[in-house]
TORTI-347717 format. One line per 8 residues: their letters; for each residue x, y, z of C-alpha. Coordinates in steps of 0.1 Angstrom, whole numbers. Example, Ala and Ser with C-alpha at 12.3 -4.5 7.8 and 13.67 -1.06 7.14 Angstrom:
BEGIN
AS	123/-45/78  137/-11/71
//
This chain:
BEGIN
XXXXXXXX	1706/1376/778  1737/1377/808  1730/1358/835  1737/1375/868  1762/1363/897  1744/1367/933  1735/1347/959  1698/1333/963
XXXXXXXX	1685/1332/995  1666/1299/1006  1652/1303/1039  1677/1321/1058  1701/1307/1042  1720/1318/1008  1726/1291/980  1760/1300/962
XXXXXXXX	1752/1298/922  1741/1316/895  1708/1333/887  1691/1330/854  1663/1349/843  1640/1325/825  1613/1332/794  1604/1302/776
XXXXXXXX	1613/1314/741  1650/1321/759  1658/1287/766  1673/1259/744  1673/1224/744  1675/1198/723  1643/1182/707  1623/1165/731
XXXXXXXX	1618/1132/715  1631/1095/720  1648/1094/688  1669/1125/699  1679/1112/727  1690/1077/711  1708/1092/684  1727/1115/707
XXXXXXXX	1745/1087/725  1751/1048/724  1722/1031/747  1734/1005/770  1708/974/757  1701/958/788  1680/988/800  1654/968/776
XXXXXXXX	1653/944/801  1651/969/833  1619/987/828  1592/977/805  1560/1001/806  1535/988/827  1513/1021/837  1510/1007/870
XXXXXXXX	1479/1018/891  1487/1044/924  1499/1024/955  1505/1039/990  1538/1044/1002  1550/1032/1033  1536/1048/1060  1543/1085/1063
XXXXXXXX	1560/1086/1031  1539/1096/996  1535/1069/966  1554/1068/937  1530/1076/919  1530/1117/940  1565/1112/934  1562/1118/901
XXXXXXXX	1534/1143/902  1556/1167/925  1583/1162/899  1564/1173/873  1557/1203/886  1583/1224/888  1587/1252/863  1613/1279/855
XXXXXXXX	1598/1303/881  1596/1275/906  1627/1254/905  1640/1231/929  1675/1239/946  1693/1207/937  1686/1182/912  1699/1149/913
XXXXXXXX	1704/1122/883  1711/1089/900  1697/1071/930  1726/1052/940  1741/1050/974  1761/1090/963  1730/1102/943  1703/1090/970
XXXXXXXX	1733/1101/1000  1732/1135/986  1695/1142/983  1693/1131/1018  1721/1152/1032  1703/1184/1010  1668/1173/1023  1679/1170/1059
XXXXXXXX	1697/1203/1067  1683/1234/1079  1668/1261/1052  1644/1243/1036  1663/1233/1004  1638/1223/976  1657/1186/967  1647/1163/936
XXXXXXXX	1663/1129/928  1659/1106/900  1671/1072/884  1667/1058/857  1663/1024/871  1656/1011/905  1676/1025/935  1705/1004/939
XXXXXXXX	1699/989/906  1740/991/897  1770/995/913  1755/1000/944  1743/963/946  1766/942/935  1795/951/961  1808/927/982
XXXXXXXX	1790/937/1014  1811/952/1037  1817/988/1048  1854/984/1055  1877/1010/1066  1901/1004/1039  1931/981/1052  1943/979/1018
XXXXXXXX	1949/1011/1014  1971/1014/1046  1993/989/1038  1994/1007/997  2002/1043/1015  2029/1025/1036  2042/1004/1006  2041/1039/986
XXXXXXXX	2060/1059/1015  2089/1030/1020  2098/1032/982  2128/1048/968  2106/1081/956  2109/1088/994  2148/1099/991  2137/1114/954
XXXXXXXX	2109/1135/959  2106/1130/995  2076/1158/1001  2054/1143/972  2058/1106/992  2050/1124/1023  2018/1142/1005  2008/1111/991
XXXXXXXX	2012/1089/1025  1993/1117/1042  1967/1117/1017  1962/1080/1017  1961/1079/1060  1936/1107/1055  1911/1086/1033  1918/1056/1058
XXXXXXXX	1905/1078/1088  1875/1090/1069  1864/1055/1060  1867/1045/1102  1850/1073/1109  1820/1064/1082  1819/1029/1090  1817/1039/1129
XXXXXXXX	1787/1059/1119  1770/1031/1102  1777/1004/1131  1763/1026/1155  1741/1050/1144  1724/1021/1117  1722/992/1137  1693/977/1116
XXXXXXXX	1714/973/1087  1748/964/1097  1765/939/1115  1801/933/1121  1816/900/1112  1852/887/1118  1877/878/1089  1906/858/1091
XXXXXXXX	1942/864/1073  1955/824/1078  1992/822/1073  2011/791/1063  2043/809/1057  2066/827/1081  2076/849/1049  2056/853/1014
XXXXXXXX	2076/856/982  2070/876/959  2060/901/985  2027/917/984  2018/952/974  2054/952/959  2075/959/988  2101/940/1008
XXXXXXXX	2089/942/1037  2053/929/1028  2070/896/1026  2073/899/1066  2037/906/1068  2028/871/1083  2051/881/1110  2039/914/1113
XXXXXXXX	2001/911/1106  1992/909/1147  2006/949/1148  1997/961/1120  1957/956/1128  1963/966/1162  1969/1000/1143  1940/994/1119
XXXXXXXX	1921/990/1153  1933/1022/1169  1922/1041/1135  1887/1042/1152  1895/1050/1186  1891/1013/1188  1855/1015/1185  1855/983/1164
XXXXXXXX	1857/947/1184  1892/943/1189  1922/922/1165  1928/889/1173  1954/862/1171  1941/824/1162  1963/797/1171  1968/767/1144
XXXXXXXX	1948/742/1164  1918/769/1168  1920/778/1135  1915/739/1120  1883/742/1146  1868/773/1136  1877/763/1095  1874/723/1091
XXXXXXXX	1874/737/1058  1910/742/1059  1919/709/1076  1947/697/1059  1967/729/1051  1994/739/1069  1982/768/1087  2007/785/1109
XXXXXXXX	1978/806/1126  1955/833/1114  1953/871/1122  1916/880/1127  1905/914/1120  1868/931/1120  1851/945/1095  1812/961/1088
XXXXXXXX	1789/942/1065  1753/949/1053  1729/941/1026  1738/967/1001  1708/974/982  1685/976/1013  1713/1000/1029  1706/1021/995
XXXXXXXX	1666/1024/991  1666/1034/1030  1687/1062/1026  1667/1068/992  1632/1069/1014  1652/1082/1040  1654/1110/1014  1618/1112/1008
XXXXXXXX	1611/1111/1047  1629/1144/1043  1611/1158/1022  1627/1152/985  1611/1144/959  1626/1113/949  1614/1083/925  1630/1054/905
XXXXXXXX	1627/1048/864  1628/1083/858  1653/1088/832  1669/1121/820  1668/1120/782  1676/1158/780  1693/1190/798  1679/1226/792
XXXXXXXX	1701/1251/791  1697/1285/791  1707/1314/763  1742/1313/779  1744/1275/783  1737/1269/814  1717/1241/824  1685/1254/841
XXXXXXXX	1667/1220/843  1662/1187/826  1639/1164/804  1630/1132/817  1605/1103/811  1587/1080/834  1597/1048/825  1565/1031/836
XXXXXXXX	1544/1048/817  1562/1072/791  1553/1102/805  1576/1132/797  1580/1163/818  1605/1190/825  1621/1193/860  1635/1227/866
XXXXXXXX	1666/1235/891  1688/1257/899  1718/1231/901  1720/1197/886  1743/1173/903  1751/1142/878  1758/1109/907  1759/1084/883
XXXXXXXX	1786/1063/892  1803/1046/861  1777/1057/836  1789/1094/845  1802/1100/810  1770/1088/796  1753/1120/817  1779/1146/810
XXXXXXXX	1771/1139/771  1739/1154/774  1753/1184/785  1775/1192/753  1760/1204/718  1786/1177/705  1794/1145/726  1823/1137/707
XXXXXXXX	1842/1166/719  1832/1154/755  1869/1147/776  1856/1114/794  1857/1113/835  1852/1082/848  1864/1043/837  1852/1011/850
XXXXXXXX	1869/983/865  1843/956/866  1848/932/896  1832/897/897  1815/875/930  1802/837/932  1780/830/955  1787/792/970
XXXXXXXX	1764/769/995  1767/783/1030  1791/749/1041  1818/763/1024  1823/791/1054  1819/787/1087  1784/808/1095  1800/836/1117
XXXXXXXX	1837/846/1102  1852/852/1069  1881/844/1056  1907/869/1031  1932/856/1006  1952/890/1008  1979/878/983  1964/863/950
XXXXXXXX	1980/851/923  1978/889/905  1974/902/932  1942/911/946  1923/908/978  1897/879/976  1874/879/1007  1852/842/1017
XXXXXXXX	1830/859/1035  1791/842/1049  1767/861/1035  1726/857/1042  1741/820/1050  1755/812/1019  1790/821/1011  1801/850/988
XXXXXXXX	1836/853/972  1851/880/953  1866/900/942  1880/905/906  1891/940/892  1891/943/852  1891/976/836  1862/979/808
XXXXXXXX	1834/996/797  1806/994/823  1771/975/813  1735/973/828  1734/932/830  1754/919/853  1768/891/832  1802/878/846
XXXXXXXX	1827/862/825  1831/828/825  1868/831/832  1867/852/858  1842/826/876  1866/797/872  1897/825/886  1877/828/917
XXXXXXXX	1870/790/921  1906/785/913  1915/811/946  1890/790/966  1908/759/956  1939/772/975  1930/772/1006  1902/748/1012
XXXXXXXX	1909/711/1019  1918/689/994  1887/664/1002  1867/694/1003  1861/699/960  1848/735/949  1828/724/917  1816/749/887
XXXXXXXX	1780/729/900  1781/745/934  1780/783/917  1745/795/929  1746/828/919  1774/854/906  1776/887/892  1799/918/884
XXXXXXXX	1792/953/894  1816/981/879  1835/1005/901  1839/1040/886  1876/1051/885  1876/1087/879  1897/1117/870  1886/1153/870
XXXXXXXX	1884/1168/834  1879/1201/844  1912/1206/867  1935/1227/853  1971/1212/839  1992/1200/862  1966/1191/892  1968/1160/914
XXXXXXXX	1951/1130/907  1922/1121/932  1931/1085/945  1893/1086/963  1864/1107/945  1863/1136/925  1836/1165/929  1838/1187/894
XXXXXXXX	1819/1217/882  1815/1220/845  1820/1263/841  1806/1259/805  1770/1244/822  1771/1245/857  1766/1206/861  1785/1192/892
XXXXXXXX	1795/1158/891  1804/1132/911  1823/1104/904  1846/1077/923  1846/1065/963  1836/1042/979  1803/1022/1001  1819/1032/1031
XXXXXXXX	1822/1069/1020  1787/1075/1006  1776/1099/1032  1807/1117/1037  1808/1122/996  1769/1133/999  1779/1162/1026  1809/1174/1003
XXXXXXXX	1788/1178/973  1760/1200/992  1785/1221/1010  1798/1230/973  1769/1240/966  1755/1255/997  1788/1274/1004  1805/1281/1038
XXXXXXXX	1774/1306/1050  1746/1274/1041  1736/1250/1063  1755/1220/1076  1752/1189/1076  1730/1167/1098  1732/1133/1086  1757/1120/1114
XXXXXXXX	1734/1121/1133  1704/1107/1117  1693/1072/1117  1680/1064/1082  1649/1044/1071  1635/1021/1096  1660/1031/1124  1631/1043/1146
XXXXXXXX	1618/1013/1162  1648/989/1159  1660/972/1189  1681/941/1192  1649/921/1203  1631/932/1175  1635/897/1162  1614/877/1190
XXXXXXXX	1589/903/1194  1579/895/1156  1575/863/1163  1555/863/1197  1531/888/1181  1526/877/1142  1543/835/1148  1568/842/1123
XXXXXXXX	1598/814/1114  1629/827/1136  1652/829/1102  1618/850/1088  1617/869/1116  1653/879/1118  1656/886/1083  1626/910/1083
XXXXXXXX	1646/928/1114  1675/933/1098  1662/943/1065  1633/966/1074  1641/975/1109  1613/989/1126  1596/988/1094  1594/954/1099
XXXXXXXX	1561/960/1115  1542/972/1083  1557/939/1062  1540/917/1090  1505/933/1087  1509/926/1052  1515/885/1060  1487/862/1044
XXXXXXXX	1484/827/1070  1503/793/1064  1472/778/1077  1503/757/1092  1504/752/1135  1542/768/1126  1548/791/1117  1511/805/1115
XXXXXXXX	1520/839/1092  1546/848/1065  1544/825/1034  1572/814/1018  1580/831/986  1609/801/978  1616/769/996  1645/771/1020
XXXXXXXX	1649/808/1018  1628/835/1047  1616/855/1020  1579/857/1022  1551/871/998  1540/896/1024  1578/914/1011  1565/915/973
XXXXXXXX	1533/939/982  1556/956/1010  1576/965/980  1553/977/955  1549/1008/987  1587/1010/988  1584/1019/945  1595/983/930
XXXXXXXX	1580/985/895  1589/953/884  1593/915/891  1632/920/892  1632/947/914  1617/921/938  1641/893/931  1674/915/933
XXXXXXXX	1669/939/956  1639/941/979  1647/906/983  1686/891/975  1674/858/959  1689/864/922  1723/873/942  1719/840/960
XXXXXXXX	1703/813/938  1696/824/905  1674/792/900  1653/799/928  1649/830/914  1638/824/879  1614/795/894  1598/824/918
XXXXXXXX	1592/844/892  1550/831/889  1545/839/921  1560/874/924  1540/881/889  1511/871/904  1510/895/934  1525/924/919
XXXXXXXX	1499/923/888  1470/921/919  1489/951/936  1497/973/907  1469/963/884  1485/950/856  1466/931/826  1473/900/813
XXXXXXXX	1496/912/786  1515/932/810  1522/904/836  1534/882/808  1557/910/791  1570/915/830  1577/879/835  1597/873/801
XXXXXXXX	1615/906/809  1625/897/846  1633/863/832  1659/873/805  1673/898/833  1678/868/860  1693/847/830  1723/871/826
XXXXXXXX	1738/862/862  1755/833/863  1746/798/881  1753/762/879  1754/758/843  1785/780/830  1767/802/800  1792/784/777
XXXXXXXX	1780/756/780  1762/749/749  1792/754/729  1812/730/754  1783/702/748  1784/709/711  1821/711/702  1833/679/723
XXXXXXXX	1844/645/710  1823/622/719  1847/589/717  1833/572/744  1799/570/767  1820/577/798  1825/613/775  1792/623/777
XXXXXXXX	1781/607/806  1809/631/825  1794/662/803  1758/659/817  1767/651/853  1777/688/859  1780/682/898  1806/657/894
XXXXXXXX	1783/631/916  1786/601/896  1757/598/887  1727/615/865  1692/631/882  1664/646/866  1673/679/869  1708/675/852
XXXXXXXX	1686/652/823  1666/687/824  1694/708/819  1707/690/790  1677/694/772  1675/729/782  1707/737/774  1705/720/734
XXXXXXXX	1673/736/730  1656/706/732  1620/711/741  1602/683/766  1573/686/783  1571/676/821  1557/642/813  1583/636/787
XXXXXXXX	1609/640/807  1598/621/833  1593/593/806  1628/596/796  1643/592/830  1624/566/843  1635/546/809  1677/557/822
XXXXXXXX	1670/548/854  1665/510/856  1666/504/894  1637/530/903  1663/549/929  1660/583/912  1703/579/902  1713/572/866
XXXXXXXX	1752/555/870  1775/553/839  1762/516/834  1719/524/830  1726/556/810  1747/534/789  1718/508/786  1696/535/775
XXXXXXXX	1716/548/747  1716/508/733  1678/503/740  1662/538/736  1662/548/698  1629/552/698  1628/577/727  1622/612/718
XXXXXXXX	1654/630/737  1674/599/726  1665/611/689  1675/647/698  1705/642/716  1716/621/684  1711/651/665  1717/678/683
XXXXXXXX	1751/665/693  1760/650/659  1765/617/670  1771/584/655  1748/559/653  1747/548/691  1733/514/683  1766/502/672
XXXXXXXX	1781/515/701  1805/488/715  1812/485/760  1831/519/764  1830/531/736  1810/546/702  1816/518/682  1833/485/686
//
């Protein structure tokens, strides 16, 4: 059967594809079955850990909105003859952006979105933060323009330069969108450039005159200001004597003064699920862990639709469109193999450049400005920026495959410690100990495989069409750019006679409402904490409201509502059932993204994990055996971010030399303190696999610590290891570590 070119009319408006007449014995899939769809393609393991069926009982969405659980149902429900307009597989910031732009415009465009995970559950979580305007990339177009190819090929430097000022006045114009128009989830926040050099050798960015940039810093962001009609609170200079006041950080560096500049920042992942439920206000159908495992295609190969599988309770359906847009970000390729009868033949699109971030105790940063290293040592920018009042530095940029966990390497932590080191005081040490949290997200670097020879390489985001299927994907950009990315795609698709775009000048989810006293009127009506309070504001927005009727009592005189879902942190367990409405599935969702605790403490995180389990088994009616499989799953998920203890750290323990006590003494006390507490005793045993009840090793700490002050010194631990053979962790330790016999251990030493 031909298919036939023409233009469907939705509404009054006409979508620009092609038709496809549809009988069920005329279209061709693959077989609908699990162990297709793993053989097909390499799955990435961690998604074992990201969704584990727990057939979850119906929930109400947040006001207004429908449940998940609908979600799916309207999902389902398509069929050849009633297909939706656009399809969308990925419910990142692009995938979610573009199902809101489609949603939002006039014609009444029938708009589906899925993901396979939870919204923001990627790349679009693990950024660091800010919805900059791109500075970099100024000074790379004017690095690019001042080179020799200028007198060479003197209209492909102009192109380029052109190009690259373009892409710098679409990411102003973005980020002025978010700062005004999304008030509730931005803020801006100052960053400092300190100098302590009137000219830097080897210059940055390559270029000689880089190495002036200390000198000419002040004009060059006076420019970067006047990129947004200087919308943006204006460049600064900070004087050396300032600059020691606002950093006491950097108190003994020679600090010339400091350029200060502004960018946007925001809490990623909630900026992501509003503009997914922003979607869904719409009208879309959207819902997270709903995986594709399938396309259907047509006589002629054209995809008419999908299979796909709800993670949470293995139910498979067809969802039928008449164009699928693939927004996966740097699991693109792992889309566009479903599309070919053989993947092999498949020309990849996209790479990933995985970047690293540490999150550090909020002293190392002063609370309200950030600090950027804009000269590495290979070369990177490295922003020191406060984050949720701890401080957040990164990032790296390695090119390699990209992966679900977001397990940094262990080098790439002590690189960024090794930045920090540079510029913060001497007396002020950054310790592998003081690593709450870190991660790596992966940044898709694409190139379009369906240009024809000779075509320019996008240095933003691609938009390609597959003729063979009639898949568009998208691939590449930026935060800042999600929304402007989002418009392109539907205006591909809509064509020049479809409807525009709206989404300028739309506030997303929980807009409505905010104000900038939001804050205090939470806490006059429902005696919220004031770091609770603002918190909720900022995250929810006006939708902070429905979070606060959800608030159990402290039974406390202060604050009277909003218990604490972790000591020293304004989460509280009114957020867990909040989220269960928002579509969190599981008990990581919670602790990565509805709240930020695994991004901030990853041990604060794994020890909230009883709590959260309890409520969300109450809320979505899970059974014994399901809570437990959640917990174990949301447990080995947290585990794969980094913390305090590097992840090496066994091996480091096991393959020392032990040749004298001070050896191990130094191994255990990971802080560097001086001295042993329980928690580090803990660790150990933790670490070597060595199991100890509570009460045992409190046992064992009281017999190390001889003076009852809670601090084991060099001289009690080594007491214990001459008077303790009988203990049980002294026994392990002996074995686990291979040690000699301790009790012939001389003053300083194994043996005498």
């Amino acid at each position: 059967m031909s298919s036939i070119s023409c233009r469907i009319v939705v509404g009054k408006y006409r979508l620009r594809t092609t038709f496809f007449p549809v009988v069920s014995n005329l279209v061709s899939s693959r077989p609908f079955s699990k162990s297709a769809y793993h053989h097909d393609r390499k799955r990435d393991p961690g998604l074992d850990f990201t969704a584990k069926p727990s057939f979850p009982k119906e929930v109400q969405g947040p006001v207004g909105l429908p449940s998940r659980a609908e979600q799916i149902r309207r999902l389902a429900s398509s069929t050849s003859d009633t297909p939706y307009d656009i399809l969308v597989i990925g419910g990142g910031a692009t995938g979610a952006g573009i199902a809101f732009d489609a949603a939002s415009r006039d014609g009444n465009l029938k708009v589906a979105c899925i993901e396979r995970g939870d919204f923001a559950s990627e790349t679009s979580s693990r950024s660091t933060k800010l919805i900059w305007a791109g500075i970099r990339y100024l000074a790379t177009a004017s690095a690019s323009l001042l080179s020799r190819k200028l007198l060479t090929n003197p209209v492909d430097s102009i192109k380029d330069f052109m190009g690259e000022i373009k892409m710098v006045l679409n990411c102003h114009r973005e980020r002025r969108y978010m700062t005004e128009k999304q008030r509730h989830l931005t803020n801006w926040i100052p960053i400092a450039i300190p100098f302590s050099e009137w000219h830097v050798s080897p210059p940055p960015f390559g270029h000689p005159i880089f190495g002036f940039f200390p000198i000419l810093a002040p004009f060059v962001l006076k420019i970067y200001d006047s990129m947004s009609s200087f919308s943006c609170p204006p460049s600064y200079v900070m004087g050396k004597r300032k600059a020691k006041e606002v950093f006491p950080q950097l108190s003994d560096r020679n600090i010339k003064y400091c350029a200060v500049f502004y960018e946007a920042q925001h809490n990623d992942s909630r900026t992501n699920i509003a503009i997914a439920l922003s979607a869904a206000e719409h009208g879309a159908h959207i819902s997270n862990y709903v995986e594709m495992t399938n396309t259907i295609k047509d006589t002629d190969g054209k995809v008419i639709g999908i299979k796909a599988v709800d993670r949470m309770t293995n139910h498979e359906f067809e969802i039928y469109s008449k164009k699928v847009v693939f927004a996966g970000g740097p699991f693109t390729d792992g889309l566009r193999q479903m599309e070919e009868e053989d993947p092999n033949k498949l020309k990849p699109a996209v790479n990933g450049a995985s970047g690293t971030h540490i999150v550090l105790p909020g002293y190392y940063c002063p609370k309200d400005i950030g600090l950027l290293d804009y000269n590495t040592s290979d070369g990177r920018f490295l922003f020191f920026l406060p984050w949720e009042k701890h401080t957040l530095v990164g990032t790296t940029d390695t090119k390699c495959q990209a992966e679900t966990l977001p397990s940094p390497p262990e080098n790439e932590v002590q690189w960024i410690l090794d930045e920090c080191g540079k510029y913060l005081s001497k007396d002020l040490r950054v310790r592998r100990s003081d690593v709450l949290s870190a991660w790596r997200g992966w940044r898709p670097l694409a190139a379009d495989p369906h240009s024809p020879p000779g075509a320019p390489i996008s240095r933003d985001h691609i938009i390609s069409e597959n003729p063979d299927t009639g898949i568009i994907f998208i691939a590449g950009g930026k935060w800042t750019t999600w929304r402007e990315m989002a418009e392109e795609v539907v205006d591909r698709i809509v064509g020049k006679d479809g409807p525009n775009s709206k989404t300028l000048g739309l506030k997303l989810f929980g807009g409505e409402g905010y104000s900038d006293n939001l804050a205090i009127q939470l806490i006059q009506t429902h005696g919220m904490s004031n770091d609770t309070a603002d918190m909720l504001a900022k995250t929810y927005g006006g939708r902070a409201w429905e979070v606060c009727e959800l608030s159990k009592s402290t039974n406390k005189t202060w604050p009277r509502f909003g218990i604490a879902l972790a000591p020293n942190y304004p989460y509280i367990t009114a957020e867990v059932s909040y989220a269960c409405r928002e579509y969190a599935c599981t008990i990581e969702d919670v602790l990565s993204r509805r709240t930020r605790l695994a991004f901030l403490n990853k041990e604060a995180a794994l020890a909230t994990i009883p709590v959260i389990a309890d409520i969300m088994a109450d809320e979505l009616g899970w059974t014994e055996d399901v809570k437990k499989e959640q917990m174990e799953a949301a447990k080995k998920y947290i585990s794969s971010y980094a913390g305090r203890i590097p992840g090496n750290k066994e091996s480091i323990l096991r393959g020392a030399k032990y040749q004298h006590v001070e050896d191990l003494f130094n191994a255990i006390d990971t802080d560097g303190s001086g001295f042993l507490d329980k928690t580090e005793v803990g660790e150990l045993a933790s670490i070597l696999g060595i199991e100890l009840s509570e009460e045992e090793l409190s046992i064992a700490f009281k017999q190390m610590d001889q003076n009852g002050n809670d601090r084991v010194d060099l001289s009690e631990f080594e007491a214990w290891l001459r008077n303790s053979q009988d203990s049980i962790l002294y026994q392990r330790l002996t074995q686990e570590l291979s040690l000699e016999e301790l009790k012939k251990m001389g003053s300083g030493t194994w043996l005498g």
